[in-house]
Every structure is written in C-alpha cells, then in structure tokens.
C-alpha positions as CSV (number, residue, x, y, z in Angstrom):
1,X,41.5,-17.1,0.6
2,X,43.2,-16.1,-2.3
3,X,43.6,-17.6,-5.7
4,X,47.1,-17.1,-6.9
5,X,48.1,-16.9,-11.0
6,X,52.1,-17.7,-10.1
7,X,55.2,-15.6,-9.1
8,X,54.9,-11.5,-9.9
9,X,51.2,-11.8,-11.4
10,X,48.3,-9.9,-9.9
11,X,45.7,-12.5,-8.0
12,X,42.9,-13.3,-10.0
13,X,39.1,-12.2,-9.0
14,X,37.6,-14.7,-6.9
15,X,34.9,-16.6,-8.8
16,X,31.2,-17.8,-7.0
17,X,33.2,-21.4,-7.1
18,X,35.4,-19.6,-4.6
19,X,32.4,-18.6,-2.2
20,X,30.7,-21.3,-2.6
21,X,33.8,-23.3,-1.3
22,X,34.0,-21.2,1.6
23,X,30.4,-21.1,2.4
24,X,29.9,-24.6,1.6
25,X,27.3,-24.5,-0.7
26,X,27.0,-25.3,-4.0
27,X,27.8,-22.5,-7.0
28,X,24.2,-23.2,-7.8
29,X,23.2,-21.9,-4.4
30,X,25.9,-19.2,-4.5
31,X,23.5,-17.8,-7.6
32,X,20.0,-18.1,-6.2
33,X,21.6,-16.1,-2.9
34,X,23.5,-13.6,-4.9
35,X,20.7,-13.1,-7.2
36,X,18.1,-12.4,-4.6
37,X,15.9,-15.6,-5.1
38,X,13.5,-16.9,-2.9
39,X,13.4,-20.0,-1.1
40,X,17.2,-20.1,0.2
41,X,16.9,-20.5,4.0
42,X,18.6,-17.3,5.9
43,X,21.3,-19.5,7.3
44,X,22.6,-20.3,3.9
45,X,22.2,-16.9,2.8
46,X,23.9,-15.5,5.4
47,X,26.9,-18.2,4.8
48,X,27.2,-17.1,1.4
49,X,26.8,-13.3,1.9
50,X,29.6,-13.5,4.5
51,X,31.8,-15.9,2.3
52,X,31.2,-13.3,-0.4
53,X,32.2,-10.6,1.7
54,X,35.4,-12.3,3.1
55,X,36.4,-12.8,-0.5
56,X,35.6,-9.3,-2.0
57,X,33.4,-11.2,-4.5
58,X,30.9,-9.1,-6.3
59,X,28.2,-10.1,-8.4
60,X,28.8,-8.6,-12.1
61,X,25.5,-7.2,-12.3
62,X,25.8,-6.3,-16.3
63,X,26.4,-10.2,-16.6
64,X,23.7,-11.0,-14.4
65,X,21.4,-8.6,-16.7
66,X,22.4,-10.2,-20.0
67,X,21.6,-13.8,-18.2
68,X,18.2,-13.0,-17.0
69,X,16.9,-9.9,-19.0
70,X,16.8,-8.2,-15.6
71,X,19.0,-5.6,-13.8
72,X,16.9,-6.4,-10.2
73,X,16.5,-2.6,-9.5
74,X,13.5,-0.8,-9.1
75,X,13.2,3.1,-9.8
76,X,11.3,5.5,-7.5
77,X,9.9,8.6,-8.3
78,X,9.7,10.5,-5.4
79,X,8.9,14.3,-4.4
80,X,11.6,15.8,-2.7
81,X,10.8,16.5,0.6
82,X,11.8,16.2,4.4
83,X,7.8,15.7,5.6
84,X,7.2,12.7,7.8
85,X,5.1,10.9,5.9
86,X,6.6,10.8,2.4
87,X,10.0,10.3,3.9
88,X,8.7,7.6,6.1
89,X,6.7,5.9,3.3
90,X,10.3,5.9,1.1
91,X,12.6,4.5,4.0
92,X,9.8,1.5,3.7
93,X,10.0,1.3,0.1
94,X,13.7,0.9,0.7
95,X,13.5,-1.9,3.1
96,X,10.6,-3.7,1.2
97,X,13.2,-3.7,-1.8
98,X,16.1,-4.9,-0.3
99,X,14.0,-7.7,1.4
100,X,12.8,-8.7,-2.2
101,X,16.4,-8.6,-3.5
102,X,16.2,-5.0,-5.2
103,X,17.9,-2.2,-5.5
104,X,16.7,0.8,-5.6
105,X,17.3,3.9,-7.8
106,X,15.6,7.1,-6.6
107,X,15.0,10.7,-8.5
108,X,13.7,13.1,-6.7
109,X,11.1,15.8,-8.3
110,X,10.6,19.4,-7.1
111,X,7.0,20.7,-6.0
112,X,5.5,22.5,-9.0
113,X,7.0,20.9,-11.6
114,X,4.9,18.4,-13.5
115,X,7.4,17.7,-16.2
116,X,9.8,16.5,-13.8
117,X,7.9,13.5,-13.1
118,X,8.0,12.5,-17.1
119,X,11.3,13.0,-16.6
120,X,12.2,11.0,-13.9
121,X,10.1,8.2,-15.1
122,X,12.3,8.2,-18.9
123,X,16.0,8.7,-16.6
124,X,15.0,5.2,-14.7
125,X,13.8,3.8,-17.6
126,X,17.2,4.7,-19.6
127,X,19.1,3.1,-16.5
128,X,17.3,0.2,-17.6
129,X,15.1,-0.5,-13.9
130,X,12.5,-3.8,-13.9
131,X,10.1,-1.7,-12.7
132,X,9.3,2.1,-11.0
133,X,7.4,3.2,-8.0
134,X,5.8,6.7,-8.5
135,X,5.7,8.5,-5.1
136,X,4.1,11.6,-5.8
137,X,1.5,12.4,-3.5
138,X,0.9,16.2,-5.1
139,X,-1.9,16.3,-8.1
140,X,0.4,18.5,-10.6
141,X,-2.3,17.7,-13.3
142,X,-2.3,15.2,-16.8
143,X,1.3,14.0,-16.7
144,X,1.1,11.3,-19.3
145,X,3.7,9.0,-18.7
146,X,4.7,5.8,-21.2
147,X,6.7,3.1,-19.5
148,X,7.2,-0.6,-20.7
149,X,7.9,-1.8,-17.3
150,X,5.0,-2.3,-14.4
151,X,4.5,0.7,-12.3
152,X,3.1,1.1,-9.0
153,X,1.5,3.9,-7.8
154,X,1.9,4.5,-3.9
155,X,0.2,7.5,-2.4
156,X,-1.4,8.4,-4.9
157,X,-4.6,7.2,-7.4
158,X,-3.8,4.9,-10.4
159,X,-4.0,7.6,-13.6
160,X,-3.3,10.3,-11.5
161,X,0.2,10.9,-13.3
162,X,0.5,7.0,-14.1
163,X,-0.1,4.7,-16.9
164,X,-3.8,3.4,-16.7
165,X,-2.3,-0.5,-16.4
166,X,-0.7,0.7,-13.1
167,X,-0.9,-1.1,-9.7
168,X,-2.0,0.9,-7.1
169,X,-1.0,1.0,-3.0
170,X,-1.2,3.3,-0.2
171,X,-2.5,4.3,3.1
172,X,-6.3,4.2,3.3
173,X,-6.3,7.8,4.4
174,X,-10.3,8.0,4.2
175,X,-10.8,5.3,6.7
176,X,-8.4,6.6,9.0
177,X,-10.0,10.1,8.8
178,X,-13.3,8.7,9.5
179,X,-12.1,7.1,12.6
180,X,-10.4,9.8,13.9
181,X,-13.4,11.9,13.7
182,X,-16.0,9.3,15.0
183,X,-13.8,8.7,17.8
184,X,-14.6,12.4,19.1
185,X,-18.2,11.7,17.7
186,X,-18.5,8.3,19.9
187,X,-17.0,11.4,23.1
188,X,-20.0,13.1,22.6
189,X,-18.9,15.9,20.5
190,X,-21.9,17.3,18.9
191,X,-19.6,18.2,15.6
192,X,-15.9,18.2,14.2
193,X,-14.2,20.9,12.8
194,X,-11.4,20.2,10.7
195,X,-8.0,21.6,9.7
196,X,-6.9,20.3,6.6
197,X,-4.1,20.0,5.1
198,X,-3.2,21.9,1.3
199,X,-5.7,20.3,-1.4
200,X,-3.3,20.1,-3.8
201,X,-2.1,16.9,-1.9
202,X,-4.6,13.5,-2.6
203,X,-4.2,12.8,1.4
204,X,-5.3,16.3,2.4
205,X,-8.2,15.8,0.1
206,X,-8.7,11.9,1.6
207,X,-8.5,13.2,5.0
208,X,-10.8,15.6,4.5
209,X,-13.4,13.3,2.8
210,X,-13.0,10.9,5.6
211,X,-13.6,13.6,7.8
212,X,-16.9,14.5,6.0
213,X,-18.1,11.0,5.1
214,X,-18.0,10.3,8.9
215,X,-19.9,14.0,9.7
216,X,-22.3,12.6,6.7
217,X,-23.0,9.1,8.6
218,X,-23.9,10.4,12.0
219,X,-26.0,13.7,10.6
220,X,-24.1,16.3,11.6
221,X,-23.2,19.8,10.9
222,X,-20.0,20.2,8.7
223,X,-18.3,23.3,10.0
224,X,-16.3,25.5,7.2
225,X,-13.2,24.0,6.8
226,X,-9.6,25.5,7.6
227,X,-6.6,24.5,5.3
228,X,-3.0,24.4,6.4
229,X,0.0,23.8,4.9
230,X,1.0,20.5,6.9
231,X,3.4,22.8,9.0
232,X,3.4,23.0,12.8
233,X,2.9,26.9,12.4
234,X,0.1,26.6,10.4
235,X,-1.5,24.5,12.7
236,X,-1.0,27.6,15.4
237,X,-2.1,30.0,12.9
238,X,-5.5,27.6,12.4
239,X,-6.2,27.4,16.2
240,X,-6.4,31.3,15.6
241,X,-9.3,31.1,13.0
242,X,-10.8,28.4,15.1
243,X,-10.7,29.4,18.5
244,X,-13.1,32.2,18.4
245,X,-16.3,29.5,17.2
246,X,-18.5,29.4,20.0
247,X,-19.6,25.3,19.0
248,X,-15.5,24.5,19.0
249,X,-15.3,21.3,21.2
250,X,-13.1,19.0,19.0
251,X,-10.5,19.1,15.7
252,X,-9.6,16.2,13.5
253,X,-5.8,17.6,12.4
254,X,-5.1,16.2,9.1
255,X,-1.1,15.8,10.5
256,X,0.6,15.2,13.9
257,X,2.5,19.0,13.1
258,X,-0.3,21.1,12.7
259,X,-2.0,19.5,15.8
260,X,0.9,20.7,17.9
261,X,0.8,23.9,16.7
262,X,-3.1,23.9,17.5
263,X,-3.0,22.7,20.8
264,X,0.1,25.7,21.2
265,X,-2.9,28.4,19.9
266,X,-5.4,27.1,21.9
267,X,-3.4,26.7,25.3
268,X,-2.2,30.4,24.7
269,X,-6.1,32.0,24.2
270,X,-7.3,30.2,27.9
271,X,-8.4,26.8,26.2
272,X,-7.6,23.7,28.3
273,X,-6.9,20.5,25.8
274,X,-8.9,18.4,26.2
275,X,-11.3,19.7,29.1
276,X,-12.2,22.5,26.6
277,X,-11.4,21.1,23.1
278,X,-10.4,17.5,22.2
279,X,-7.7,17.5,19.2
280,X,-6.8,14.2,17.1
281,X,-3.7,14.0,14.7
282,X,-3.1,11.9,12.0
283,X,0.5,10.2,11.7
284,X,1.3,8.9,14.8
285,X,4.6,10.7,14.4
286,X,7.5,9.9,17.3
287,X,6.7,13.1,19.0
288,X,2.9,12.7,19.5
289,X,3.3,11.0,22.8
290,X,5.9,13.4,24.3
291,X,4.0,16.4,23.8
292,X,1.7,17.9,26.4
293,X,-0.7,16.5,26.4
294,X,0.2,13.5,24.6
295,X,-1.6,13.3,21.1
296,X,-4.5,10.9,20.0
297,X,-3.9,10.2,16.7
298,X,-4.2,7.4,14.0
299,X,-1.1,5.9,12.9
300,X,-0.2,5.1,9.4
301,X,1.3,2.2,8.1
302,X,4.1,3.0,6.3
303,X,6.4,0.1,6.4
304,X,3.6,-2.4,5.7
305,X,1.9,-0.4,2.7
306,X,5.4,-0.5,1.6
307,X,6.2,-3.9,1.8
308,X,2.7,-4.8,0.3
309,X,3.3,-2.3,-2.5
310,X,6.4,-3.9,-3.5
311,X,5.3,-7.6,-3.2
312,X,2.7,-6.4,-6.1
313,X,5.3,-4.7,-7.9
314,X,7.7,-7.9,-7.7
315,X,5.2,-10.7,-8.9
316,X,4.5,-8.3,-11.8
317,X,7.8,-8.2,-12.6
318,X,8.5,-11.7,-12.3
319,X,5.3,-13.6,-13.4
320,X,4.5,-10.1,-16.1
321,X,1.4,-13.3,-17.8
322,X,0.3,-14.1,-14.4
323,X,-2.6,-12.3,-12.4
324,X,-1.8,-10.0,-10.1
325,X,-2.7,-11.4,-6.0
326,X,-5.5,-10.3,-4.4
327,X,-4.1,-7.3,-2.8
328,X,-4.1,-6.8,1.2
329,X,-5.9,-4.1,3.1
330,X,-4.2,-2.8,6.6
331,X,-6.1,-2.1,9.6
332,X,-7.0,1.0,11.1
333,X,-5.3,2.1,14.0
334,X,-6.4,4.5,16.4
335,X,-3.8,5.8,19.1
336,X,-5.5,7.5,21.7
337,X,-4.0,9.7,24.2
338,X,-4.5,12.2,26.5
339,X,-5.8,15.2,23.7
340,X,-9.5,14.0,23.9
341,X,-12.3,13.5,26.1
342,X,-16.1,14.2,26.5
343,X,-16.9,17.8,25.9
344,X,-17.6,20.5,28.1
345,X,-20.2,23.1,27.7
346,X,-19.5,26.6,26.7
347,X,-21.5,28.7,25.8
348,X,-19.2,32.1,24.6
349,X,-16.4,32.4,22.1
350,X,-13.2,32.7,23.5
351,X,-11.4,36.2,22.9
352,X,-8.0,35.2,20.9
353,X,-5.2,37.0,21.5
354,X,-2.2,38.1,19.1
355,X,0.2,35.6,18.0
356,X,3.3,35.0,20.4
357,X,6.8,35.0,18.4
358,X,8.3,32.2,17.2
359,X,11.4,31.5,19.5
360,X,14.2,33.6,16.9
361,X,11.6,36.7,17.9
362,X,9.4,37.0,14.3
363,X,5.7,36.6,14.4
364,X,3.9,33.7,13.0
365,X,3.5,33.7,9.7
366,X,0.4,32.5,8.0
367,X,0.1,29.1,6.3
368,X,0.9,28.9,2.7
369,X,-2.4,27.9,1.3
C-alpha cells in the first residue's frame, strides 16, 4: 500500500494511520506497539510490526523522544572481550532489552584502562540513553562516575566503579563456588585445592571465597592457592604446580577453560580423572560435556541474571518515584558429569613431566598472573 500525492510527485511517507489500517488496529495501538509498551497481546504486536514492515514505516524516534522525554535505549558499558562469560552475560543483556522494548548502545573499554569506563559512561550519557548497564567485571580502582540516569551494575559490586544509588545484579558466584567444592567434599574428598582465576576480576575473587567459605564450614585444610589467567593453557600450566601434592584428590577450577587444560596436565603426568583426581568447572560452557571426560561443573545463569537485571533497570526508568521490586535470586545449578568421583588413596607425589607443545610446536607458556 502506497499513498499517492498526484501525477509526477514522490509518494508520501506512510503514517501509523497507514499501519494501523493494514494491521487493523487502532493508531492508538499502532503507538503502544511501536513504542515498546506493555500489555499489547503478541498477536497484535506481531500484526502491527508486520504492517509496519510491509509499509517501510519507521518510528521517528527524535519525535518519539520529544513526546515522552525518553529515547528507549539503554547504554552498556562493557569490557572488551571474547571470554565466555562476559560475552555470554552481554548477548542476555541484548535479548532482555529488546524484550523490554530497548535498544541498546554498547562501548566497549580496554583492560587496564580505568578512565575509559568514565568515559564511556559521559559518551552514552551525551547520546542521551534512559539508563546504562556497567559490565565491568575487572576492579580498575576508584572510578567516580556521575550519571543522572539509573545505573545498574551487573557483574560487579554496587560502588565498585558505580554511583552509590546504583542497582546491583549478577551471578551469585560465591554460592556456586561453594557448591562446587562441597560436591567433592560430600565424595569424600578430605580437601579442595583450587585454581583460581586472576584477582583482579570480582568473580575470581567470589570464586575463590566460595571456595574457602565452603573449606571454612566443613573444617578443612585450605591448600595454597594457584591463580590462572582464565585461559585453557593456564589451566595446563596449573595442573603442573599441582600435580606433584601428595594430598591432590580433587580441584574446584574457577572456569570451564582452565579445567580442560588441567585435566590435559594431569592425564599427561599418569593421573586418571576422576579415579585419581576429581576436577569441577565453573560455567557450564558448550564444550564441558564433549570433552573427555565430560566436565562437572556449575552453570551460570546468564540469560536470566540478565533479564532480571534489566527488569530492575526498566521499572527505575519508568516508575524513577517508585520503589524498586524485591529483586529475584537464581538457583544454583550443579552439572555433574563424569570428572568426579570418590577418591582414591595415594600415598606418593606423582613425578610431572615437561610440558608437551602446544599443537603449532611452542611450549606452554605460563599464565599471565
């Protein structure tokens, strides 16, 4: 459908009364739909949507703005990087916002660089977003930030980087720590040792605290502590420092990578997994149950701490005098595969051998701590 002007002028730009005729709706409806409102059943939203489509209608969104004060985009601060669980946690925070009727507007920081996140934070506020997401998951220090829009901090604690009055979300790493290690406990393990992941990160640390708190409950011996850098190498390089302790019957991994890279080490100095050392991951990442053996881990919940960060982003942008909802804690879930059992006894250290090469023929190199 096309709205002619009369002979040799260009057609004019279809108008909502145009999709709402061919949806057949109302141009009240044709709003609430095109302006992401709630309430709208997904027939008629998908009726309009399609109507909009067929016509090549598009919303003006600097109109919409100067009708409701509000550009319906959200800006995320986010650390640039390829790992599985940031990138994971942002795909959700993209879904979660296009569910709510956002869009999204990302900037990307660099490792390192604690001025970037300032930054970012004044660029999304310039673009004139409703409200931001800060995704950093690295503790680069103070970072005072100013920002009159709500922020939500995911990944990381409120103040850590954020304004004090910011809402915080996330995966409960702690708890999921401690279960992973008192699922090797509950084995029959008389200890857990533990390679963490770099302490700069607030999950490494969480990890690692869950790891201990667990230890703490069931009065046991912490073991000294070997860091990684989340890589699958490092994890290899770890099952090198660990392999030669003569009480090694089980490792919490603080991620699915460096667990592989463990079981790799261990497999290659004579250790069977799990008849001679049980391993748990953390991530539940889409290799864990393909790998040999397949990997206990505990999964993380990206896509709902997502959604639930963004629901308690939304309400305080739309109801900014209302109190915030009671927010919604996610269950813990433990994945358990073939990489644990009981223990077995053994009495000596195992002699380690040198690192095998990588497949393009250089040596492992150690993690970057």
């Amino acid at each position: 459908m096309t709205r002619g002007t009369g002979r040799g002028k260009t057609p004019a730009a279809p108008r909502s009364v145009d999709v709402a005729q061919v949806a057949g709706v109302s141009q009240k409806t044709v709003s609430r739909v095109l302006n992401g409102e709630r309430y709208v059943s997904e027939d008629v939203r998908r009726r309009v949507l399609d109507a909009a489509e067929q016509l090549g209608y598009r919303l003006n969104s600097a109109a919409r703005a100067l009708a409701s004060g509000r550009t319906r985009t959200i800006g995320v601060v986010a650390l640039g990087t390829a790992l599985y669980g940031p990138a994971s946690l942002l795909i959700g925070v993209e879904r979660a916002a296009r569910d709510a009727g956002y869009a999204l507007s990302v900037v990307n920081t660099l490792e390192g660089d604690p001025g970037g996140v300032g930054g970012a934070v004044q660029s999304l506020l310039e673009r004139g977003v409703d409200g931001i997401v800060v995704s950093e998951p690295i503790d680069e220090g103070a970072v005072p930030l100013a920002s009159e829009v709500p922020v939500l901090a995911l990944g990381a604690p409120a103040g850590a980087g954020t304004p004090a009055s910011a809402i915080a979300a996330g995966v409960d790493s702690v708890e999921l720590a401690r279960a992973a290690t008192e699922h090797l406990l509950d084995l029959g393990h008389r200890t857990v040792h533990h390679l963490a992941g770099p302490q700069k990160w607030f999950a490494a640390r969480d990890r690692q605290a869950g790891w201990r708190a667990a230890l703490t409950a069931h009065d046991r011996e912490q073991p000294a502590v070997v860091e990684g850098d989340w890589s699958a190498a490092s994890g290899y390089e770890g099952g090198r420092r660990l392999a030669g302790r003569s009480d090694l019957t089980a490792v919490f991994a603080a991620n699915d990578d460096m667990a592989v890279g463990l079981i790799r080490f261990l497999t290659e100095a004579g250790l069977r997994v799990p008849e001679d050392v049980s391993v748990v991951g953390f991530d539940d990442i889409p290799l864990a149950a393909y790998v040999l053996p397949p990997l206990t881990t505990v999964r993380q919940p990206f896509d709902d701490v997502a959604r639930e960060g963004l629901r308690l982003l939304v309400h305080a942008i739309e109801n900014p005098d209302a109190e915030p909802p009671a927010p919604q804690s996610q269950p813990v879930e433990l994945v358990v595969r073939a990489s644990t059992a009981p223990p077995a006894s053994r009495s000596t250290p195992v002699r380690t051998r040198q690192a095998s090469p990588n497949p393009d023929g250089e040596a492992h190199s150690p993690p970057a701590v």
